[in-house]
C-alpha positions in Angstrom: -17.5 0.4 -50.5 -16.8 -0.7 -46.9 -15.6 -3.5 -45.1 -14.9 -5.7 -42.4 -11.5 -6.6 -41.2 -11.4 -10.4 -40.1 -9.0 -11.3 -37.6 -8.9 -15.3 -36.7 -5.8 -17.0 -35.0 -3.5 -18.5 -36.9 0.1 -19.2 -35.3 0.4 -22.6 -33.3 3.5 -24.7 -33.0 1.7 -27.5 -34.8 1.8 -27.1 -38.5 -1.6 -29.1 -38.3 -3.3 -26.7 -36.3 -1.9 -23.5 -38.6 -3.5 -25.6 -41.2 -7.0 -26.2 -39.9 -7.1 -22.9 -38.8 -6.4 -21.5 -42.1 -8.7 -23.8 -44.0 -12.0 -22.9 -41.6 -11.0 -19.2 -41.9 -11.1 -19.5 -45.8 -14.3 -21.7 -45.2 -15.7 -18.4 -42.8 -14.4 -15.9 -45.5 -16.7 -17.6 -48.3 -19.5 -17.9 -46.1 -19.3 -14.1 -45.2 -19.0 -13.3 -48.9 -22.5 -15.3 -49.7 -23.3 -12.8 -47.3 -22.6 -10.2 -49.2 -20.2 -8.9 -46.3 -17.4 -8.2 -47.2 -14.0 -8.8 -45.7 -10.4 -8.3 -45.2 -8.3 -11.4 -44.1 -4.6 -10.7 -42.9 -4.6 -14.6 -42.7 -5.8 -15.1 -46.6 -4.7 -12.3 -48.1 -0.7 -12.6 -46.9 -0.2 -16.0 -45.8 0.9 -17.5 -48.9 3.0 -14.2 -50.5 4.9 -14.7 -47.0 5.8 -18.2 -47.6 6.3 -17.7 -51.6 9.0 -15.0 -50.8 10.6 -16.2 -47.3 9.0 -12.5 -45.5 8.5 -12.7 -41.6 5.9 -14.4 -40.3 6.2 -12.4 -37.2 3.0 -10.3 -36.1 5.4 -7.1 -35.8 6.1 -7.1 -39.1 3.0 -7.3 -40.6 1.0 -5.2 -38.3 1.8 -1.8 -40.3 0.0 -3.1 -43.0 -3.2 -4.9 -40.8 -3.2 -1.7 -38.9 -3.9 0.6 -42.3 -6.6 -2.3 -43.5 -7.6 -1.9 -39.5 -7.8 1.9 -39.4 -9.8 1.9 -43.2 -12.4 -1.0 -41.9 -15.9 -0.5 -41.1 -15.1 -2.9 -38.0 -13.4 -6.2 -36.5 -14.9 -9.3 -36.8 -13.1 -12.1 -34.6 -13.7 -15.6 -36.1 -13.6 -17.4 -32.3 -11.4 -20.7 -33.4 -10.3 -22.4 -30.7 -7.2 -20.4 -29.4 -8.6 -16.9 -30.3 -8.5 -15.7 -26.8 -5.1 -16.4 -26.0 -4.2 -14.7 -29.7 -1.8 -11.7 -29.1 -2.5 -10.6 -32.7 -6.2 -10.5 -32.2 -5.4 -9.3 -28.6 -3.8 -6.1 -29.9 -6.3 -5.5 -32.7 -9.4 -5.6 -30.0 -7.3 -3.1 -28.2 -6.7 -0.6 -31.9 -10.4 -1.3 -31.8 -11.1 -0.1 -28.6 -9.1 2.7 -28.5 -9.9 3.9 -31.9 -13.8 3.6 -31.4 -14.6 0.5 -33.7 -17.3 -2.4 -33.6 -16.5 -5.4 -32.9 -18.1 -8.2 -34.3 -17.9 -11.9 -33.7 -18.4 -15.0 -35.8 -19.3 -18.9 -33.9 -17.4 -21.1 -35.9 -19.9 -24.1 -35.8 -22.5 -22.0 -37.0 -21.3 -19.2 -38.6 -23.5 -16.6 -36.4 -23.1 -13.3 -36.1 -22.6 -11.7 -32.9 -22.4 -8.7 -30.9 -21.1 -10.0 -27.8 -18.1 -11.0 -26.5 -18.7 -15.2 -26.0 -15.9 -14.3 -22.7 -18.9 -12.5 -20.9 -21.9 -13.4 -19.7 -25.1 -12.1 -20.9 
């Protein structure tokens, strides 16, 4: 079985932003899954443990684990929510991704598309 790992942004000083942002993630997640694509979520999948049992929410200390779910996926797909550019998470897996030799995939929010290119460059 393979996989995608899904990175989206997620930290913002306004708790209403980190919520919005978590909710259209899920949304993308279930619409990928109807696609029969499946994905890994650092966002869904440890969110909620981390607030359950008071761990870090810094990116440092959860990129051990997002880097072995990284290194094991078939590629990256960025879900571009507003403030996924400026994103040091998603910043630094682009880079793994880079170096390491892996796709890169990205997902329009409004639409949910699929896409190969990079929406900061021009065709």
């Amino acid at each position: 079985m393979t996989y995608a790992y899904l990175a989206s942004p997620y930290t913002h000083r306004d708790s209403d932003i980190r919520r919005l942002r978590l909710d259209q993630t899920r949304l993308c997640f279930v619409w990928l899954l109807k696609q029969k694509i499946w994905v890994y979520s650092p966002i869904l999948h440890c969110r909620e443990t981390s607030i359950l049992h008071s761990l870090p929410t810094e990116w440092d200390f959860w990129w051990p684990l997002n880097r072995a779910m990284l290194e094991a996926a078939d590629k990256l797909m960025i879900f571009t929510l507003e403030g996924w550019e400026d994103s040091e998470g998603i910043k630094k897996e682009v880079d793994f991704c880079h170096n390491n030799g892996k796709p890169i995939t990205y997902v329009h929010p409004l639409a949910f598309e699929l896409s190969n290119h990079d929406p900061r460059q021009p065709f």
